[in-house]
C-alpha positions in Angstrom: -74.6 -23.8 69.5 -77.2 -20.6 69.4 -76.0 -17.2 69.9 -75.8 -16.8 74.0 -73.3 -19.9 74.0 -71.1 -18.3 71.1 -71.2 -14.8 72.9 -70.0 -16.5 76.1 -67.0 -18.6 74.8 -66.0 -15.1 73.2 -66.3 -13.6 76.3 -64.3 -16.0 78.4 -61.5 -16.6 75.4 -60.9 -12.4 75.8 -60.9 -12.3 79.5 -58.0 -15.1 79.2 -56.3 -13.2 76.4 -56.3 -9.7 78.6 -56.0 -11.5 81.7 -52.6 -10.2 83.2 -50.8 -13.5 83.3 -51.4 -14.0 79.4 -51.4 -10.1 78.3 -48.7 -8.5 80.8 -45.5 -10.7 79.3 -46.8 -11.2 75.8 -47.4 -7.5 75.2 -43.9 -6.7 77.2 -42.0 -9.1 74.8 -43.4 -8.6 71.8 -42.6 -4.8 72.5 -39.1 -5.0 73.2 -38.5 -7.8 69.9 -39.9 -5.2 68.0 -38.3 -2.4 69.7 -35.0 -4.1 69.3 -35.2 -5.0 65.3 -36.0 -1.1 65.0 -32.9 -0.1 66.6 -30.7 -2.6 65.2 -32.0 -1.5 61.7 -31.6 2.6 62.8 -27.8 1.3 63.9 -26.8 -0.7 60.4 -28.1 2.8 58.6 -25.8 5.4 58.3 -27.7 8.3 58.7 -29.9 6.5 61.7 -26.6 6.2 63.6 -26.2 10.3 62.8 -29.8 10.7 64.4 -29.1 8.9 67.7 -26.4 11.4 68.1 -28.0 14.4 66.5 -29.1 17.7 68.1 -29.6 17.3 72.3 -28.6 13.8 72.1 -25.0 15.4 71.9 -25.1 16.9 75.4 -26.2 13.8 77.0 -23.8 11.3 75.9 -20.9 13.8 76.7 -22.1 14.0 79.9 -22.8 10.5 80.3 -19.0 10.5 78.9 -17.8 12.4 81.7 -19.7 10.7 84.6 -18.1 7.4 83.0 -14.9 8.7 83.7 -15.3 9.4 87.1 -15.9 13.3 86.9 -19.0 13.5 88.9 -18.0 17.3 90.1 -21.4 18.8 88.1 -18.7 20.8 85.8 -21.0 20.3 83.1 -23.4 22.7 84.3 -20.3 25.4 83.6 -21.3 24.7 79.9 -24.9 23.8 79.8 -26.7 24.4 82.4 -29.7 23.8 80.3 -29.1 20.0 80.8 -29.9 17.8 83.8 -27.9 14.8 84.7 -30.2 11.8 85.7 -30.7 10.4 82.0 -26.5 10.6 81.4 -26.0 9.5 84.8 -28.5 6.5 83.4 -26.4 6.1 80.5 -22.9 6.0 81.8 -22.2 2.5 83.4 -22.6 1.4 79.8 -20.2 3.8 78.1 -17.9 2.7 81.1 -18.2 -0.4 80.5 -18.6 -0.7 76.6 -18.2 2.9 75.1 -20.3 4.5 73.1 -21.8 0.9 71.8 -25.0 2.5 70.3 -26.8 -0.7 70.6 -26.7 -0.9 74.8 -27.3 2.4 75.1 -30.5 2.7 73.1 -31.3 -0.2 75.8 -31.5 1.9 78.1 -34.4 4.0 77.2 -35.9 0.5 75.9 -35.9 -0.2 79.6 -37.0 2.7 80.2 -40.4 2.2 78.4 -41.1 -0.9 79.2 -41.2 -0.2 82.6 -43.7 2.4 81.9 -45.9 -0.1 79.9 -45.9 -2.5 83.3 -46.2 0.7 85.4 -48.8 2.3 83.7 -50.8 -1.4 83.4 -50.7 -1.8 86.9 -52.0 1.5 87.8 -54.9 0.7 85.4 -55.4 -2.4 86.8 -55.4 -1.0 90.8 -57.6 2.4 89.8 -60.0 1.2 87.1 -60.3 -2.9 88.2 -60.7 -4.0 84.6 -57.8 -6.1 82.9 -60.1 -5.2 79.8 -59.2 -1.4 80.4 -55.6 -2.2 81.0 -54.8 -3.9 78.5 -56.6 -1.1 76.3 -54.6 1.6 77.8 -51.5 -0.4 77.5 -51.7 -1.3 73.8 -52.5 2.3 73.2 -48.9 3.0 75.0 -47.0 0.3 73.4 -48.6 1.8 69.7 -47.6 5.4 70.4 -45.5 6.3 67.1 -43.7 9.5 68.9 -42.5 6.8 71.9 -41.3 4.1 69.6 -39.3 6.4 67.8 -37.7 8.4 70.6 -36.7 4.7 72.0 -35.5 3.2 68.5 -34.0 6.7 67.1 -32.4 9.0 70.0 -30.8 9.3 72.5 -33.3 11.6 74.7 -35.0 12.0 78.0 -38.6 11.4 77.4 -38.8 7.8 77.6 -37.5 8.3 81.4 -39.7 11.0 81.8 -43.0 9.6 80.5 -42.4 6.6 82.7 -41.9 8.9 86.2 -44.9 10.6 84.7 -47.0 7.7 85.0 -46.0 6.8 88.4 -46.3 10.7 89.4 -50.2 10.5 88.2 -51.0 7.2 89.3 -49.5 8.0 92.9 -51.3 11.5 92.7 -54.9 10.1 91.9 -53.9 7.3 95.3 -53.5 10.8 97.4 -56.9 12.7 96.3 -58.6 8.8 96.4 -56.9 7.8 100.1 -54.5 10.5 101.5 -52.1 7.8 103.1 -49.1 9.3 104.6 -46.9 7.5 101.9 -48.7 8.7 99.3 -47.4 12.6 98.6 -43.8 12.4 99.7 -43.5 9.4 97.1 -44.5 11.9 94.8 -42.5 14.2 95.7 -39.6 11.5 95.6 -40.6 11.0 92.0 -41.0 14.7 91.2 -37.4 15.7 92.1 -36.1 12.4 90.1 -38.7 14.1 87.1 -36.5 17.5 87.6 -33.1 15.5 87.4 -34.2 14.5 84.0 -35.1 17.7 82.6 -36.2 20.9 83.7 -39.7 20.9 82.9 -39.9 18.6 86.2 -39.9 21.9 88.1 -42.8 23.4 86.6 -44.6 19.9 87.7 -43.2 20.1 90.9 -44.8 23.8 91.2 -48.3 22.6 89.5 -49.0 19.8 91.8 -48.6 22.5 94.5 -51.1 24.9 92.9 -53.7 22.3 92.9 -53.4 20.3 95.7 -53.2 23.6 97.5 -56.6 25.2 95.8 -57.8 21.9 96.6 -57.3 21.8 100.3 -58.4 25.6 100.7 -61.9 24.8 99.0 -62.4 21.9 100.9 -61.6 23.6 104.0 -63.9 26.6 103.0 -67.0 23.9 102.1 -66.3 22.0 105.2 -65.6 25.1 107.7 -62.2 22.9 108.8 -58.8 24.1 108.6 -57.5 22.2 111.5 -57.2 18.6 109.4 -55.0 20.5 106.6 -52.8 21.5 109.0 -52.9 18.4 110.9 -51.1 17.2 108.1 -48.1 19.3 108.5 -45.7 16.4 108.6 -46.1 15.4 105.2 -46.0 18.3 103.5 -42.9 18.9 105.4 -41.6 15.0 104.4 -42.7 16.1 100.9 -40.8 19.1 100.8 -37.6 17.7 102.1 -37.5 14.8 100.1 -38.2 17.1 97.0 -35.2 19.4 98.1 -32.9 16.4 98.9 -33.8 14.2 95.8 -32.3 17.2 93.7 -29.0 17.9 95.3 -27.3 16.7 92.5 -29.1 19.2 90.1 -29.3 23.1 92.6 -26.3 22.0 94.1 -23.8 22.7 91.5 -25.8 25.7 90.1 -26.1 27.0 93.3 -22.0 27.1 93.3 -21.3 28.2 89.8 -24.2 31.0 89.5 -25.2 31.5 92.8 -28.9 30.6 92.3 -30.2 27.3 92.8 -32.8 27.0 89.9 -30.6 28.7 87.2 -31.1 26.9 83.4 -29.1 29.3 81.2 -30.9 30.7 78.0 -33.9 28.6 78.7 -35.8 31.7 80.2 -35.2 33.2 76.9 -38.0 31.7 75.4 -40.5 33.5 78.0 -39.8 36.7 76.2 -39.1 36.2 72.7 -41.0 35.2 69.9 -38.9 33.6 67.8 -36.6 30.3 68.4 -33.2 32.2 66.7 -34.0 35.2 69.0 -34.3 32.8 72.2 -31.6 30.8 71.2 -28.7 32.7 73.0 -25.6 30.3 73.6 -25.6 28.0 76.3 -25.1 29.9 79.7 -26.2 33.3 80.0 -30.1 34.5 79.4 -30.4 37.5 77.6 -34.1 38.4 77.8 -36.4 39.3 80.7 -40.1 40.3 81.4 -39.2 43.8 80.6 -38.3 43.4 77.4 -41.5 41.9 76.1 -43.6 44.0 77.9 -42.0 46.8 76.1 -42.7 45.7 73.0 -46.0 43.8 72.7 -49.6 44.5 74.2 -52.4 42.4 75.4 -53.7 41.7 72.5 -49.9 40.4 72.0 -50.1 37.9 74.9 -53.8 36.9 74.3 -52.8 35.6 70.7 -49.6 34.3 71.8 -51.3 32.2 74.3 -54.1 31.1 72.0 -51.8 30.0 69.7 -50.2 27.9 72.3 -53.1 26.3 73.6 -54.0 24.8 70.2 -50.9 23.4 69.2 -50.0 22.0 72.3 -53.9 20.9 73.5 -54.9 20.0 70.4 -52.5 19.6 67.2 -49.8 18.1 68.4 -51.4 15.5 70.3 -53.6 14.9 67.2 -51.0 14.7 64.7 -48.6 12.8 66.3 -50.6 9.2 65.8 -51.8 10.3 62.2 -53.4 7.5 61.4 -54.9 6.3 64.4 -56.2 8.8 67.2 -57.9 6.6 69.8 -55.9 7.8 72.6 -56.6 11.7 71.9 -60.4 11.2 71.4 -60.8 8.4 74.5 -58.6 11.2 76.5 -61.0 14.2 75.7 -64.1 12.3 76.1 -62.4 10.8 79.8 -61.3 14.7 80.6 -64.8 15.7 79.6 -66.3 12.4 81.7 -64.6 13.5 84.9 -65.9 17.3 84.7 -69.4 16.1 84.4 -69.6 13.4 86.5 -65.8 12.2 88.3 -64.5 10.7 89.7 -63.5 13.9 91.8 -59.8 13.3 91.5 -59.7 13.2 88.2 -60.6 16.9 88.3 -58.3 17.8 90.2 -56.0 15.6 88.1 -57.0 17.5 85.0 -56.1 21.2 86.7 -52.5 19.6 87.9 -51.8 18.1 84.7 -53.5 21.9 82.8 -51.6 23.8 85.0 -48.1 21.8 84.2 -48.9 23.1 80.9 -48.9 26.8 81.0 -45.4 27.4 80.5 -45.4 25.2 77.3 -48.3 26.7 76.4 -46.9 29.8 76.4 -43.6 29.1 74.8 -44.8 27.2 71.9 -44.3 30.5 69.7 -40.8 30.9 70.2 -40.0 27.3 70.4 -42.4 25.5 68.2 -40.8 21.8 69.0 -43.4 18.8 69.2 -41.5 16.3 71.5 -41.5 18.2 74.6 -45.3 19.8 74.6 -46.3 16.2 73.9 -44.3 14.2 76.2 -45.8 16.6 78.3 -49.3 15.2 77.3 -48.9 11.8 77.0 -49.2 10.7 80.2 -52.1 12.7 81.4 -53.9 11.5 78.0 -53.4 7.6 79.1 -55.0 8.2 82.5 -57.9 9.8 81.1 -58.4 7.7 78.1 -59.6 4.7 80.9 -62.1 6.7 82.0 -64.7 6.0 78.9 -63.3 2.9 78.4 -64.3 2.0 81.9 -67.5 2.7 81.3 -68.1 0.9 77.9 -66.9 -2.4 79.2 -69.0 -1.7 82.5 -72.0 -1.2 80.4 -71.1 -4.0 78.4 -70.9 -6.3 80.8 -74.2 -5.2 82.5 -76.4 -6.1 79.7 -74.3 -9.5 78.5 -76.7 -11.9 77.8 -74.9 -13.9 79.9 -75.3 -11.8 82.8 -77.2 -12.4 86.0 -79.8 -10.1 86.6 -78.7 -10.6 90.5 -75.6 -8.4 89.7 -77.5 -5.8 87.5 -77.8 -3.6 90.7 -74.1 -3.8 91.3 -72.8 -3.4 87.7 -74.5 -0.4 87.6 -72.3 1.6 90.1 -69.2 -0.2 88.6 -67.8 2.8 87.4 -67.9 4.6 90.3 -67.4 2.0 92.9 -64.2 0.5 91.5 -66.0 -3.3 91.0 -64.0 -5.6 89.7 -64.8 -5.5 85.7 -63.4 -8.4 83.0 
């Protein structure tokens, strides 16, 4: 057997390994066996049953409590308004059903991310054509230390998050690929079910704006056309309503009890402050405004301040969190880096949305130096980008396999931008 015969039985045994009928349930089930021996073991420990209910995880299960009950009246926002209800509300049929059975309720976030895992394959799959690159992307998802743990350990939103992240992005990048008329307000949808989760969905809500808007108003400019934007009218309109109407259940009740639709308590603290005991307040009333830091600090104030924000949540945290093993963050920069020089074009755009979303962690980091939500934050944008090299590799690799025909050298060379269908 010489060399070319070997290569090519290695070849074809990979593509049927990463192959989505083979890959797709193996990775799925050998993720939620594992998944489920880690919470069992967090549940038979003592103080691993004192984490899932430590800190945040409080609010959520008494809300979850409530909502079990019967009270859906939003009275919860009386008492933390900080909170939304979509993750409780997610929770709930099993405390109504079986209590507070630790076991069943960690499920839930299990579900959670696995369904991000098949999401964010598929969206591979559809934008890069490579079962190579999706399985890639995948395993680097299903190895994420800071996901496991928040599935196996706590009872938190960011499994539910990071999985309407991915189908935020992936419908996103269809919009700035094909602009179908389905394609924003399902963002939108997804957006407003983000904001019920927590309220960092807002500031995505309002960074999708900012850049699809610069985006249309440079295009215009280039093109000397305003008349298509506006054309499209409709759907931002379709967008906007099903944004507003999504989120009933969170400006509704906030709306009646404070008179302002987008009020989060002591949240806004942390704008202001410099210090997480200073911005921690109580639960209902913010203390600090724009006036107060402004009379107390200078530029030179905000400059640092910011600086220091966009290293630790750019940079550190996404580094440090998978200590041992930081594929994803290097394959991310290198894709972010990839679509600047060369695209594709929405990824650019992708990369100011997903910047832009940033800002207000970025700013915050100071006074509330907490990993999980900068980096849940991060996560999502990083997989997306981390395909973007790895397209390219197994396109190049491909193009000069010794098995290759030279008949398709012409057409492997515009894989990566054309989409081709790659192993």
């Amino acid at each position: 057997m010489n060399f070319a015969s070997l290569l090519g039985g290695l070849r074809s045994a990979v593509a049927i390994a990463v192959s989505p009928r083979v890959f797709l349930p193996f990775a799925a089930l050998l993720y939620v066996i594992l998944s489920v021996h880690a919470i069992d073991r967090s549940i038979r420990d003592p103080k691993g049953r004192a984490d899932f209910v430590s800190g945040d995880s409080m609010h959520y299960v008494a809300i979850a409590g409530d909502f079990a009950k019967g009270n859906l009246s939003m009275d919860y926002v009386q008492r933390r308004p900080h909170r939304q209800p979509l993750y409780p509300a997610a929770l709930a049929p099993v405390i109504h059903f079986r209590g507070q059975d630790f076991f069943w309720m960690a499920a839930v976030s299990l579900v959670f991310s696995t369904a991000g895992f098949l999401l964010l394959y598929a969206a591979i799959l559809h934008l890069q054509r490579s079962p190579v690159v999706a399985a890639i992307v995948g395993t680097l998802y299903l190895g994420d230390k800071f996901l496991f743990a928040e599935v196996t350990r706590h009872f938190l939103t960011e499994p539910l998050h990071i999985l309407l992240m991915i189908g935020i992005i992936y419908v996103v990048l269809l919009w700035l690929r094909e602009r179908k008329a389905w394609q924003l307000p399902a963002a939108a949808t997804l957006i407003g079910l983000d904001y019920l989760v927590r309220p960092n969905g807002l500031f995505v809500a309002i960074s999708l704006v900012a850049a699809l808007g610069l985006r249309e108003v440079l295009h215009s400019i280039r093109a000397r056309d305003f008349r298509t934007p506006l054309q499209q009218w409709p759907v931002y309109a379709a967008s906007v309503l099903l944004f507003a109407l999504v989120t009933v259940p969170s400006w509704l009740p906030r709306l009646r009890d404070y008179g302002s639709p987008f009020y989060h308590g002591y949240l806004s603290n942390y704008l202001w402050v410099d210090s997480y005991a200073e911005g921690h307040q109580g639960q209902r009333f913010a203390k600090y405004t724009w006036r107060d830091y402004t009379s107390t600090h200078t530029l030179g104030d905000a400059v640092q301040r910011t600086a220091h924000g966009v290293w630790n949540v750019c940079f550190a945290i996404p580094w440090s969190v998978n200590y041992k093993l930081h594929a994803m963050f290097l394959l991310a920069v290198v894709g972010a880096l990839l679509a600047l020089a060369r695209g594709p074009s929405e990824y650019r755009w992708l990369l100011l949305f997903g910047a832009i979303q940033l800002l207000p962690l970025i700013w915050t980091n100071l006074p509330n130096p907490t990993m999980r939500v900068p980096y849940a934050a991060t996560l999502p944008f990083e997989l997306f980008f981390a395909a973007l090299p790895l397209t390219l590799v197994v396109s190049l690799a491909w193009k000069f396999s010794p098995s290759s025909a030279r008949s398709r050298s012409d057409s492997l060379r515009t894989a990566f931008e054309s989409n081709t269908v790659l192993p």
